[in-house]
C-alpha positions in Angstrom: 0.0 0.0 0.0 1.3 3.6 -0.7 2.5 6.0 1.7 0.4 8.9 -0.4 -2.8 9.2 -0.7 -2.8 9.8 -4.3 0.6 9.5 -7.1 0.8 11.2 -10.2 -0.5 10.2 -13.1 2.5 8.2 -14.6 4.8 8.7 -11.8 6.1 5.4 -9.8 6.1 5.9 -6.0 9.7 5.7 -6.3 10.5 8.9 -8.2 7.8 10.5 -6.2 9.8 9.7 -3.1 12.8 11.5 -4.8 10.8 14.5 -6.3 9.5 14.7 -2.4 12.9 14.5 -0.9 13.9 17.7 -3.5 10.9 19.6 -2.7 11.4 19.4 1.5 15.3 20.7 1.0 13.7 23.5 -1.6 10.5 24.5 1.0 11.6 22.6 4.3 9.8 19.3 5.4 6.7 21.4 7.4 5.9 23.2 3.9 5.9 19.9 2.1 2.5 18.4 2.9 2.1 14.8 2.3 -0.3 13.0 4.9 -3.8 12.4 4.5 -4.9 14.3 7.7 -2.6 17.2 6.5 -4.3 17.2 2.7 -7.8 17.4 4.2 -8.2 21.2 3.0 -7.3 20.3 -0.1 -9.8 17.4 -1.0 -13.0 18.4 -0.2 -14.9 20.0 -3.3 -18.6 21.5 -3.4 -18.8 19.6 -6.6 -21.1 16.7 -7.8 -18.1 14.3 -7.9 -16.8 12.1 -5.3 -13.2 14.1 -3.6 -11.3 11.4 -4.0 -11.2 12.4 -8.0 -9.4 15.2 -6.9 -7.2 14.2 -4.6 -3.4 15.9 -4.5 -0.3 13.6 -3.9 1.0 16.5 -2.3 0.4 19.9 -1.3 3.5 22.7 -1.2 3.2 25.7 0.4 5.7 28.3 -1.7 6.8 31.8 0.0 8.9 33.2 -3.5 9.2 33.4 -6.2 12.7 32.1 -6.6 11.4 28.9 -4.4 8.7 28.4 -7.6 11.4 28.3 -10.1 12.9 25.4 -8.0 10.0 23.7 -7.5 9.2 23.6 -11.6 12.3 22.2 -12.0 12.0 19.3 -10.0 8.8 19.0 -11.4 10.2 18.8 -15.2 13.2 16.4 -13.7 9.7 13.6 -12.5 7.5 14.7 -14.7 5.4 15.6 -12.1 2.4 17.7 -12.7 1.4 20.4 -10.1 -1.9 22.5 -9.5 -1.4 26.1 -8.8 -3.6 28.3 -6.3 -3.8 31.2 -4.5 -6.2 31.5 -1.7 -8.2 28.3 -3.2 -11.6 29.7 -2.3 -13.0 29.6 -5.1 -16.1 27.8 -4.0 -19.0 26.3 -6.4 -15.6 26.2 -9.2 -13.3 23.8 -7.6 -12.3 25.1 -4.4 -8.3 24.2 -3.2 -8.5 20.5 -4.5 -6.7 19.9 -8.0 -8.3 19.4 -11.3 -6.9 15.3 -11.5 -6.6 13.1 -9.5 -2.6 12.5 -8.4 -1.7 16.3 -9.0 0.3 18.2 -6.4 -0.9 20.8 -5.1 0.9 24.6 -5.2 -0.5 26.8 -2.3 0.6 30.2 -2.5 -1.1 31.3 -0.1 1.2 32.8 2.1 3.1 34.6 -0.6 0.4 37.5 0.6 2.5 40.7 0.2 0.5 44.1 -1.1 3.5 45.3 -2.5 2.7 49.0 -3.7 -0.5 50.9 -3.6 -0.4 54.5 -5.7 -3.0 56.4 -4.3 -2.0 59.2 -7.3 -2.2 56.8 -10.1 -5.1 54.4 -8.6 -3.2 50.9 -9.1 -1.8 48.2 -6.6 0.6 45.2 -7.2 -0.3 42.1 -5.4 1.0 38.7 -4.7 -1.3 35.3 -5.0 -2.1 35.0 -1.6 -3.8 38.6 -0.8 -7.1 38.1 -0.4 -9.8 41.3 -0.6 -10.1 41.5 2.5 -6.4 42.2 3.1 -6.2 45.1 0.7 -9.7 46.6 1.6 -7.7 46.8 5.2 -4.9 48.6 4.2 -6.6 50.8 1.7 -8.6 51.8 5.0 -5.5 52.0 7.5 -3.7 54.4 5.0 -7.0 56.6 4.2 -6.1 56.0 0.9 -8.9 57.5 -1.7 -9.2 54.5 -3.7 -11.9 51.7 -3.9 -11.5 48.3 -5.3 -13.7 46.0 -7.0 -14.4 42.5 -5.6 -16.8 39.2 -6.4 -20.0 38.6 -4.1 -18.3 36.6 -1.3 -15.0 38.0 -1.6 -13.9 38.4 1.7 -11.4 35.2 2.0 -10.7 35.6 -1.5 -8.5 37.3 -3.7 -8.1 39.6 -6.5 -4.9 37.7 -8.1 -7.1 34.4 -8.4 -10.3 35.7 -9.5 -8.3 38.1 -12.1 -6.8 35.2 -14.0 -9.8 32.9 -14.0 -11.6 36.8 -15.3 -13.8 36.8 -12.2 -15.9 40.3 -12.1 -17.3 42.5 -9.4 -19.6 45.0 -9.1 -18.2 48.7 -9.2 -17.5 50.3 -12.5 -13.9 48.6 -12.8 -15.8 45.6 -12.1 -14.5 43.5 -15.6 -11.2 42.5 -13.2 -8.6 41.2 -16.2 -9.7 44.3 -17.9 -9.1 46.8 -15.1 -5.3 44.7 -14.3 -2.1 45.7 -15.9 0.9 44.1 -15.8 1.8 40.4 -14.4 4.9 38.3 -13.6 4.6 34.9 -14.6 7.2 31.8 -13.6 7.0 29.5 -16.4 7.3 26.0 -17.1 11.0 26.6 -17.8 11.7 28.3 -14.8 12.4 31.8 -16.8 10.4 34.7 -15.4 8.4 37.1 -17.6 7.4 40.3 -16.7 4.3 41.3 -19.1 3.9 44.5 -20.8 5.9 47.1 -19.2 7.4 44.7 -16.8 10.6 43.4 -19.3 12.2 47.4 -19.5 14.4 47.5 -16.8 13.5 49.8 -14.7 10.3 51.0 -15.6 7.9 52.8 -14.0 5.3 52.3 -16.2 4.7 48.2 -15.8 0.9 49.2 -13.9 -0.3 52.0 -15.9 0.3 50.7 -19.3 -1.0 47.5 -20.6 0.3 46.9 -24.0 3.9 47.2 -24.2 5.6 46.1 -27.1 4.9 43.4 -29.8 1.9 41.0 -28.6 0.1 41.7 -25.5 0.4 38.0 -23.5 -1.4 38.7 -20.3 -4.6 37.1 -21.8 -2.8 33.8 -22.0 -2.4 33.2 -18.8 -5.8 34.1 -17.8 -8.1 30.8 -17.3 -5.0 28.4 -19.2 -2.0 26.3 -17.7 1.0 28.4 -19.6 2.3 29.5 -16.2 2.2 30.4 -12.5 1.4 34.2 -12.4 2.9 35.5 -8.9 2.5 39.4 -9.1 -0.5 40.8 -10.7 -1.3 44.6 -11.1 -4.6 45.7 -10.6 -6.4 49.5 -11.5 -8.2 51.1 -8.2 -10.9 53.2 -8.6 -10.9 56.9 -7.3 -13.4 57.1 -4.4 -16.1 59.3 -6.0 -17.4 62.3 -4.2 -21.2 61.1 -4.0 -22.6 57.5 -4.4 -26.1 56.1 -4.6 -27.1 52.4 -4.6 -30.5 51.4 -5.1 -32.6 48.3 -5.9 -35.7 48.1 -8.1 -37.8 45.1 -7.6 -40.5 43.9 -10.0 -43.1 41.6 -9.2 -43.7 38.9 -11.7 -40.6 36.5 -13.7 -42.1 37.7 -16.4 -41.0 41.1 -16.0 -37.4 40.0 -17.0 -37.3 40.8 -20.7 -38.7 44.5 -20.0 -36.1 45.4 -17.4 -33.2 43.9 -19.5 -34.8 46.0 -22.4 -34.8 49.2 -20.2 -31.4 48.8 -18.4 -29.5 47.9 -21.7 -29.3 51.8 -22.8 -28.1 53.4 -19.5 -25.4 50.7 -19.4 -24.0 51.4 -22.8 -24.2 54.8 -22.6 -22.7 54.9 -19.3 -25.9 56.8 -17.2 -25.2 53.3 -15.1 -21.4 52.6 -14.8 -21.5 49.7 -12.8 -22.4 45.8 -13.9 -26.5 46.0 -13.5 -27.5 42.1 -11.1 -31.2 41.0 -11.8 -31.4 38.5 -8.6 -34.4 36.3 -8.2 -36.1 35.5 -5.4 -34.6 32.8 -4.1 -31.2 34.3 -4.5 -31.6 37.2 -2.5 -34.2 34.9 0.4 -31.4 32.7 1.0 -29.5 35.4 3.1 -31.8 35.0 5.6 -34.3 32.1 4.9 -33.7 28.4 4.5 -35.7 26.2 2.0 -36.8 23.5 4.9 -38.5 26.8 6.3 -41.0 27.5 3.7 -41.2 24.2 1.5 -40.2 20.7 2.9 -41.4 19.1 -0.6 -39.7 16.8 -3.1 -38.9 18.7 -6.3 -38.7 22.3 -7.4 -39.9 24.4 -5.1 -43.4 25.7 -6.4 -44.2 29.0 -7.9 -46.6 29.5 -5.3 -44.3 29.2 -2.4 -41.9 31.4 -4.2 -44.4 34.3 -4.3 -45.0 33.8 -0.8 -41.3 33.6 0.3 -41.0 36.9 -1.8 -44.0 39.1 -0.1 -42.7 37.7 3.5 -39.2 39.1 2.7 -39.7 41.8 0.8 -38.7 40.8 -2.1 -39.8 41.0 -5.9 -39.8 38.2 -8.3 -36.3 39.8 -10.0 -34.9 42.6 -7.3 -32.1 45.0 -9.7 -29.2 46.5 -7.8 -27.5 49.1 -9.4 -25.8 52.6 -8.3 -24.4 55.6 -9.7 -21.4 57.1 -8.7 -19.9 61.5 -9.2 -20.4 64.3 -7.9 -23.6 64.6 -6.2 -24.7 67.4 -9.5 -23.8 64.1 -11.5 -25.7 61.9 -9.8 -29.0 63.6 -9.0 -29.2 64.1 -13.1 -28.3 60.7 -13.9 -31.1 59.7 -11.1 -34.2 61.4 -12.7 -32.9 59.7 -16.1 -32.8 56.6 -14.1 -36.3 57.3 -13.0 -37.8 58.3 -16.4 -36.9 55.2 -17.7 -38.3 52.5 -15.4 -41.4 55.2 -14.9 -42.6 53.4 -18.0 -43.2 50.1 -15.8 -46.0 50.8 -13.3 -45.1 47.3 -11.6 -41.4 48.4 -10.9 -40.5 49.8 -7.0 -38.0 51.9 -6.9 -35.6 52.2 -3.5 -33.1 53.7 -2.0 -31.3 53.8 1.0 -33.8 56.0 2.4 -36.7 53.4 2.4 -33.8 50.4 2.4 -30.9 51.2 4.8 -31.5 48.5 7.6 -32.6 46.2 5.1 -30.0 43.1 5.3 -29.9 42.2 2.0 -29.6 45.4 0.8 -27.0 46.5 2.5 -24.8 43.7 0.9 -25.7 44.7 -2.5 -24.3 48.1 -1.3 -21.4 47.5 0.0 -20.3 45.4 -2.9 -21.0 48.0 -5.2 -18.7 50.4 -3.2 -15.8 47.4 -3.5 -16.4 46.1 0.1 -15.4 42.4 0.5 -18.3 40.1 2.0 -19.2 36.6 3.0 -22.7 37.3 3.1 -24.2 35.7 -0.6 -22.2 32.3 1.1 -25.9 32.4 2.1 -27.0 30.7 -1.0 -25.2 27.1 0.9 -27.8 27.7 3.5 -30.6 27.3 1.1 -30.7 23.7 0.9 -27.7 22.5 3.0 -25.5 19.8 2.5 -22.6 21.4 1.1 -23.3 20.6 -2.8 -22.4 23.5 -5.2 -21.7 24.3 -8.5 -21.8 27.0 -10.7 -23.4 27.5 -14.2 -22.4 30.8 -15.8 -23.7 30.8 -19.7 -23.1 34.0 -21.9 -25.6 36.0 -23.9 -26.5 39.4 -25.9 -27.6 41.7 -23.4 -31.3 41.5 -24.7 -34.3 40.9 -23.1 -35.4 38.0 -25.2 -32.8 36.6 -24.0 -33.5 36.5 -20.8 -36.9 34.3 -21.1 -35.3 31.7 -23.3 -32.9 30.7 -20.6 -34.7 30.9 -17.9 -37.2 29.1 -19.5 -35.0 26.3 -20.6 -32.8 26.4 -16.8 -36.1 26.3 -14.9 -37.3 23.1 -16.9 -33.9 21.2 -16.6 -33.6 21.8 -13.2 -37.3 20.7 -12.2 -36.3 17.6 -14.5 -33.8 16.9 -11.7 -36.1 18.0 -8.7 -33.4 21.0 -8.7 -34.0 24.7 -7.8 -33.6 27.1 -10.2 -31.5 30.0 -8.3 -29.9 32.4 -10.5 -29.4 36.0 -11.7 -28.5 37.7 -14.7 -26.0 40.4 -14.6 -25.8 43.1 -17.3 -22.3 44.1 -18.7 -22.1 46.8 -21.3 -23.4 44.7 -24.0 -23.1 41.0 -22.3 -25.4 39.4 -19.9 -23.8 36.7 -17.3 -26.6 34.4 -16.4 -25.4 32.7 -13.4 -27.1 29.7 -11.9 -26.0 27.9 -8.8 -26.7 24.1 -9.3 -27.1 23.8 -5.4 -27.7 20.3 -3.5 -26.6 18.2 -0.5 -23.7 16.6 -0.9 -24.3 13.8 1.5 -27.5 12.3 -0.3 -26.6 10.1 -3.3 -29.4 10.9 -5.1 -29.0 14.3 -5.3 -25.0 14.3 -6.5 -26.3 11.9 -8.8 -28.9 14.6 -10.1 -27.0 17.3 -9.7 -24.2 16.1 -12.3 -27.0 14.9 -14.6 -28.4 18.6 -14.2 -25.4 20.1 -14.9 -24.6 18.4 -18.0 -27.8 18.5 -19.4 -27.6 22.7 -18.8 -24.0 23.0 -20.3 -25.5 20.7 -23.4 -28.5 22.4 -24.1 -27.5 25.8 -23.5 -24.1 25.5 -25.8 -26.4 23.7 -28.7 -28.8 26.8 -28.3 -25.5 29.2 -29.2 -25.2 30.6 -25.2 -20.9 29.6 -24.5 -19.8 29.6 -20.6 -18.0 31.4 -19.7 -16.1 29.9 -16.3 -16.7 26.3 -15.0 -15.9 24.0 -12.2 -12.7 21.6 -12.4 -14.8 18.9 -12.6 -16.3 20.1 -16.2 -13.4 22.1 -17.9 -12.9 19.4 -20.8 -16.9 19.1 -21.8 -17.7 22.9 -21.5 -13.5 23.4 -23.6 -15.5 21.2 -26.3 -18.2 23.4 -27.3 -15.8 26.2 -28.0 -14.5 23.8 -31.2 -11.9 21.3 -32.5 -9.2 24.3 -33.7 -9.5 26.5 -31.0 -8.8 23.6 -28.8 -6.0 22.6 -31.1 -4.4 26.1 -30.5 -4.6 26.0 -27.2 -2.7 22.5 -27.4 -0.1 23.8 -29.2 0.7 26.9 -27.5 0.9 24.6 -24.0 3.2 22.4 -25.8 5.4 25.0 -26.5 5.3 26.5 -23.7 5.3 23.9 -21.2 6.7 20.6 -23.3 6.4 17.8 -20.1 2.7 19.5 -19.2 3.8 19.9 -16.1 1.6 22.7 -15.2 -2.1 22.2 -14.4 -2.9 19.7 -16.6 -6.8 19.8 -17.5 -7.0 23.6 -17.0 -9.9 24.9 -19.1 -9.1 21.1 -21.3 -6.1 21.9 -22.0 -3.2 19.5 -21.9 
């Protein structure tokens, strides 16, 4: 029987004891994690798989960047194959456990140094292991002018990780990879590139320029396996002089196509600045309301209940969240445009903090779309319990037609799986996310069972019906890397072969290998 709980694909227990030996005199034995009792935090998934699919050999836990170069080398030597992350909480997509089975596990989590903040030119360079939380803290200590942007629960995350895998937030530099500039990447070979700006020695340019000379590479290593990116630059927004959240809530599904239709124009034109989150019912309930409370049926939970749940906790069937940001000249114009347009829909209720400020959920959407880290939408795990998550996060035309077609075809998948349909759209300049969180309890058979089955009927039917996805769980990467085609995966191949010739790094990312 073997020592680990897991080897390498293609690695004998005997070279895995040597690559081991090199990586304790590279990290020192308590930062090479081999037992099963130490590799607990990296097993456990949200997913609809069983853990032990995911299970590392190994875990390291790398301090710098010259340790990384060491470590990849060794790697190469075995042919070893190792799974990056930074803080590894990225729940509902994988979490900390690696995308195969055997993989060893990269944690650079403690390489968590904010290295600069310019309060003059609004940027900060971070390492991996800073989480939002971290650099909201600082920003606050030095009463620094800036805000940052940040995913729903953010708090234990951070901005490195959910940059490269092109997570978004919610304030108007809420497209993260766009609002980043400049990375340092260790690659396969060991060599370190500094992106853009980053190769002129001595620049002081690498975080407010993007492009550089000759190609621009940052998108490469975004969502791919090319290499382990270990500084990241990131734009911070100037804390505006006034700032006004508010929520409109509507009363019937239905209503979806219409407020898509209405919101589309102020977010291209800029009136709204920020991305625009239709939440349904459920979504927004779950803060404070557990399913078991209102429905203890088999199945989807009924429309009827749903209404209820929503007049109990003041909530419409689709609650908008939305702010506007300037001077407070700016703002009170941009308001009564605001107003004119949804004055067309004599269902919509329009709030503000005035008639909203205690209200719980409320203040969550606020505060995110000021760029202050939360836990609070880890709510949604409360809904059902059980610990069974994954996300579904198809792509469409910001257009309200749009809007009923998936839903439609979401809400009769899931019911085909007893499944909840809980989900939201969010409205981009001219994209809409539609995020779904396939939610179940992992301890009941039956429901991982349906909860896979849901899931790959969704990604299926949606990519037949044109909708592409944008960001998926580890356990899903290769089916949802298929619908994108046979050359672009073919590119992707080659470019990993060149740059990473043993596959050493992350193989499986996005289905690449």
């Amino acid at each position: 029987m073997s020592k680990y709980i897991a080897l390498p694909k293609g690695v004998s227990e005997a070279a895995f004891d040597k690559a081991i030996a090199e990586f304790k005199k590279i990290l020192g034995a308590d930062n090479v994690l081999v037992s099963a009792e130490q590799l607990t935090p990296y097993r456990k998934t949200m997913m609809p798989v069983a853990d032990d699919a995911h299970a590392p050999s190994a875990a390291l836990v790398a301090t710098e960047v010259a340790q990384i170069q060491k470590i990849v080398a060794v790697c190469n030597k075995y042919k070893v194959p190792v799974w990056t992350i930074s803080t590894g909480k990225n729940l509902g997509y994988g979490s900390a456990a690696p995308g195969e089975r055997g993989q060893v596990v990269l944690d650079l989590k403690r390489m968590n140094r904010i290295l600069e903040v310019n309060a003059e030119l609004g940027y900060a360079l971070v390492e991996p292991g800073v989480t939002y939380q971290q650099l909201y803290d600082y920003i606050q200590e030095k009463k620094l002018p800036l805000w940052m942007s940040c995913p729903a629960p953010s708090a234990i995350a951070g901005p490195l990780g959910n940059t490269v895998d092109r997570g978004v937030g919610y304030t108007p530099y809420g497209e993260h990879f766009l609002f980043s500039c400049g990375m340092e990447v260790v690659l396969a070979t060991g060599e370190v590139l500094r992106t853009g700006m980053g190769g002129v020695e001595n620049s002081n340019t690498w975080q407010v320029f993007k492009w550089g000379y000759g190609p621009y590479l940052d998108g490469l290593f975004t969502q791919s396996n090319y290499g382990i990116v270990t500084k990241l630059g990131i734009w911070l927004m100037p804390a505006p002089p006034a700032y006004k959240p508010f929520c409109i809530r509507f009363p019937d599904e239905t209503d979806i196509a219409d407020i898509v239709d209405t919101i589309r124009p102020l977010r291209i034109s800029m009136i709204i600045p920020n991305a625009i989150v239709i939440a349904s019912t459920i979504w927004e309930a779950a803060v404070t309301v557990k399913r078991k409370e209102v429905y203890k049926g088999a199945g989807q939970i009924p429309a009827e209940v749903l209404r209820e749940v929503a007049k109990k906790a003041n909530l419409g069937a689709w609650n908008v969240y939305a702010a506007l940001y300037g001077s407070p000249d700016q703002i009170e114009v941009n308001w009564n445009i605001v107003k004119a347009f949804f004055s067309k829909h004599p269902k919509a209720q329009i709030l503000t903090e005035k008639e909203l400020g205690n209200d719980p959920v409320f203040q969550y959407r606020a505060a995110l779309m000021q760029g202050k880290p939360t836990l609070t939408e880890f709510g949604l795990y409360n809904w059902r319990g059980g610990g069974g998550s994954i996300w579904f996060s198809p792509v469409s035309q910001a257009m309200g037609s749009e809007t009923m077609k998936q839903m439609d075809m979401a809400k009769r998948i899931m019911a085909k799986h007893g499944l909840d349909y809980v989900g939201e759209f969010i409205v981009g300049w001219r994209d809409m996310h539609h995020i779904i969180d396939v939610l179940f309890d992992k301890t009941k058979p039956d429901e991982v069972k349906a909860a896979h089955a849901c899931f790959s009927e969704l990604l299926a039917e949606f990519s037949k019906a044109g909708y592409g996805t944008y960001r998926t769980n580890t356990a899903f990467m290769d089916k949802v890397a298929d619908t994108y085609g046979p050359v672009q995966k073919a590119v992707f191949k080659r470019l990993k072969k060149a740059l990473d010739p043993n596959g050493i790094l992350a193989p499986g990312k996005s289905g690449i290998r």
